[in-house]
C-alpha positions in Angstrom: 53.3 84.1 104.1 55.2 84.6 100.9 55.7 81.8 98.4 59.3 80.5 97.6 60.0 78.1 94.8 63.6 77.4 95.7 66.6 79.3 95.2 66.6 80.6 91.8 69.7 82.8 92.0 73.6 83.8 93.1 75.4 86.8 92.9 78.8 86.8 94.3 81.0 89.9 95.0 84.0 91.1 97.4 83.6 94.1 99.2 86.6 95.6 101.4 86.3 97.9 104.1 88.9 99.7 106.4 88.1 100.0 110.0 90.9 102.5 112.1 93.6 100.0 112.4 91.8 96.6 111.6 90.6 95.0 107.8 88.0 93.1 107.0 87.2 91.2 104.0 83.0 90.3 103.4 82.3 87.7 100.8 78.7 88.2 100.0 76.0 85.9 98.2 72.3 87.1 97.1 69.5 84.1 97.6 65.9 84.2 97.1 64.8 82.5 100.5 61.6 83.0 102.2 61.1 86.3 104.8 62.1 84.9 108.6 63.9 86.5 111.1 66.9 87.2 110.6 69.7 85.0 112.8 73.1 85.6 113.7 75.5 82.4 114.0 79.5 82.6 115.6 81.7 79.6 114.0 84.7 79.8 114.9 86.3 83.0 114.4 83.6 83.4 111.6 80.5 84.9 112.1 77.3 84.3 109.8 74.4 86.9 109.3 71.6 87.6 107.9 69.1 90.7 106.8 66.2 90.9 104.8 66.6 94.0 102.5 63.2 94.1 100.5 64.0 94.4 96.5 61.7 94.8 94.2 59.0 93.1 95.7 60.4 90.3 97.1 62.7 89.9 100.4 66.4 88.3 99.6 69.1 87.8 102.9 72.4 89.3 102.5 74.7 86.2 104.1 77.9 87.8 105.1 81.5 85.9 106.1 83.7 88.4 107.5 87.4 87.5 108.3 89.5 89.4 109.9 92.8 89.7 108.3 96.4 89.2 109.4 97.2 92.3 112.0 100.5 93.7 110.3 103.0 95.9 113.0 106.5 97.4 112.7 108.8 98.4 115.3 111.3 100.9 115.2 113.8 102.8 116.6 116.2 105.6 116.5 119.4 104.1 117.8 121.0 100.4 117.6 119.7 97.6 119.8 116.0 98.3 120.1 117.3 101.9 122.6 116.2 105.5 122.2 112.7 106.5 121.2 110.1 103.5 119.4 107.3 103.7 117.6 104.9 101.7 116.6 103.6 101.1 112.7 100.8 99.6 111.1 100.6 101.4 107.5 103.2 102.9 105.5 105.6 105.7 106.5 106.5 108.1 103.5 109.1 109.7 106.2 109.9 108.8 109.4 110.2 112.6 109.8 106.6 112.7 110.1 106.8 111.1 113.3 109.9 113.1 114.6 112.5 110.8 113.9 115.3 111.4 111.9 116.5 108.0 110.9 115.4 104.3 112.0 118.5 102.2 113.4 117.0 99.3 114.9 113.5 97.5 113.5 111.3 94.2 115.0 108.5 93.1 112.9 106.1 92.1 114.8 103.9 90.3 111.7 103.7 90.7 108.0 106.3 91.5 105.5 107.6 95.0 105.0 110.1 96.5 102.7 112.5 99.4 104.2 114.0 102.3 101.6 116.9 104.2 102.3 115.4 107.3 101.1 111.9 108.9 101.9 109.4 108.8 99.2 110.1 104.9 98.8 113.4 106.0 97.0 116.8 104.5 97.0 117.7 100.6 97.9 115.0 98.6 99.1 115.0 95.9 102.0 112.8 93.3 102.8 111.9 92.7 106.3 110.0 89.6 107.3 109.1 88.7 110.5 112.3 88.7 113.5 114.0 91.4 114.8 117.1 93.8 113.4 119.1 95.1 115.7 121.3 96.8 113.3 121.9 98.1 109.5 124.4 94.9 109.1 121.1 92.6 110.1 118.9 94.1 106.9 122.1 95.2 104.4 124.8 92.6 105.2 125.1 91.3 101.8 123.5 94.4 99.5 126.4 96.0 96.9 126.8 98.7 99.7 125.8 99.1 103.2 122.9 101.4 104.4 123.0 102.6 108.0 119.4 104.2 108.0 116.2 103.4 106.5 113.7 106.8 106.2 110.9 105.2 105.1 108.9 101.9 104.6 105.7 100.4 103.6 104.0 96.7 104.5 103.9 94.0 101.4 100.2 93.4 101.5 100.2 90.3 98.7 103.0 88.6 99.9 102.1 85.1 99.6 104.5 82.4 100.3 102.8 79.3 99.3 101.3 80.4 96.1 103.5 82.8 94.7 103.5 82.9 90.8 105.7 84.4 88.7 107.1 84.6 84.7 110.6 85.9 83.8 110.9 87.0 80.2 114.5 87.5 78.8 114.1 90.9 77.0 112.3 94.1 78.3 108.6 94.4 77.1 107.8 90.9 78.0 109.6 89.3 74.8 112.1 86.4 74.2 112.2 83.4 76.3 110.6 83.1 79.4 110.4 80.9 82.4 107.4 80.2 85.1 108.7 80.9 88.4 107.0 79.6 91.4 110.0 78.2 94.6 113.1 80.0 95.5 116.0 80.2 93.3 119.3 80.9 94.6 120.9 80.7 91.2 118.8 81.1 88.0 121.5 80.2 86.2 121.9 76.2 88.0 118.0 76.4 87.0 118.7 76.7 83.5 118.8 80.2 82.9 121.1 81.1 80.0 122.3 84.3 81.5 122.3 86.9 84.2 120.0 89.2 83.2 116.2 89.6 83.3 114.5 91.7 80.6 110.8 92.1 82.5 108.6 90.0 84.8 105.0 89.0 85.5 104.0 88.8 88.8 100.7 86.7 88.5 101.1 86.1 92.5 102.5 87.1 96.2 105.9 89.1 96.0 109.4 88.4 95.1 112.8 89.7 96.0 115.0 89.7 93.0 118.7 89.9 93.8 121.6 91.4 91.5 123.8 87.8 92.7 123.5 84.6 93.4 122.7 83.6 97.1 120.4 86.8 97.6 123.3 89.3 97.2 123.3 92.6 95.7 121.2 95.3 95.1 117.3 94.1 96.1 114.3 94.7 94.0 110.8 93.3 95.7 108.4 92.7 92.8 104.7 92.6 93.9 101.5 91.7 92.1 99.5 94.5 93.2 101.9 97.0 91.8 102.4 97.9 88.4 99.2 95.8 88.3 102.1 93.1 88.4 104.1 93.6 85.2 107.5 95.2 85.4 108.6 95.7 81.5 112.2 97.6 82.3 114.0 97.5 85.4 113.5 101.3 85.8 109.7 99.8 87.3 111.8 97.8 89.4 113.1 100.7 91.8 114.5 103.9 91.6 118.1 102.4 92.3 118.0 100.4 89.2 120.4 100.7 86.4 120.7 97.1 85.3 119.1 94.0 83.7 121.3 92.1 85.6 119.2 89.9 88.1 120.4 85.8 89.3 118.5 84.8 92.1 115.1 85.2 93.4 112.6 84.4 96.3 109.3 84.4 97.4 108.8 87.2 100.4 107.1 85.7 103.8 104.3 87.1 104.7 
């Protein structure tokens, strides 16, 4: 037998890995441990295992958590009220020409947070869609600046985090002047507190935001994420290709 005098160390690290269709996150820790088998326990939807790779001399078990994370689906179609041809997504679509389609008038989200753009590319005015259905343009654009009767392309909003979402507004571009720490819904910034209606550049420290041109979510839409832009947005021309003003005075935290 081998001796063991305890555990003596931890190593911790996050590995991701993208099965077709399916993600799965491992949270890994390194223990010296004596050699046994190596056992394989199910809790819950959790499973717990065990290997006994030999380094340098001495035999360590991998223990592995996966979890299997939230399935995220889109469906859409080519003509109002959920007729003509569907299809189903579960990644992003550059252009819904890849698929055949020429626009997308209808949309059910089936889970997760997406946001639709009018253009292809991710160009041109952005909607969120959370989790219902949309049976027509007014259901996604009925209070933007100006309505949009197609979407061409779309994309899911991986970090949106509804419960810890964490943001900073800063009243000049580049981070500068006076800032507030963001983390509810704000219909108005200005009943907050906020001196005026503009924003000069924000931090995104967690989830995603929708940041609206007017109070009570109307206007032109800008969805703010913190795993873009490694989550700092300095001008609003990082905001969206549609963007030509400071000029934001209400904002939300996106449903996952």
């Amino acid at each position: 037998s081998l001796p063991w005098e305890g555990p003596q160390s931890w190593s911790w690290g996050w590995e991701q890995r993208q099965e077709p269709e399916l993600q799965w996150v491992q949270e890994q820790a390194l223990r010296q441990v004596p050699l046994f088998p190596s056992p394989l326990w199910i809790v819950g939807q959790q499973w717990l295992g065990l290997q006994g790779p030999l380094l340098a001399g001495t035999w360590f078990p991998l223990i592995g958590i996966w979890k299997k994370s939230p399935r995220i689906e889109i469906v859409v179609w080519d003509q109002e009220g959920f007729q003509g041809r569907r299809h189903e997504f579960t990644a992003e679509c550059p252009s819904i020409l890849e698929v055949g389609f020429e626009t997308v008038r209808s949309i059910k989200v089936q889970s997760g947070a997406w946001v639709g753009f009018e253009h292809a590319g991710f160009q041109g005015q952005q909607f969120v869609l959370e989790r219902g259905e949309y049976p027509s343009w007014e259901a996604w654009s009925g209070n933007i600046a100006y309505h949009v009767e197609r979407l061409t392309s779309f994309r899911p909003v991986a970090c949106a985090n509804h419960r810890d979402s964490r943001m900073t507004i800063f009243e000049q571009e580049n981070f500068l002047g006076r800032k507030g720490e963001l983390s509810d819904d704000y219909p108005s910034l200005q009943a907050m507190g906020w001196e005026n209606n503009e924003v000069g550049s924000f931090r995104v420290h967690c989830g995603a935001w929708v940041c609206s041109q007017y109070p009570g979510y109307r206007g032109y839409q800008y969805v703010l994420e913190c795993d873009h832009h490694s989550g700092d947005y300095k001008h609003f021309r990082e905001w969206g290709s549609h963007a030509q003003t400071f000029q934001i005075q209400s904002i939300r935290r996106i449903q996952q």
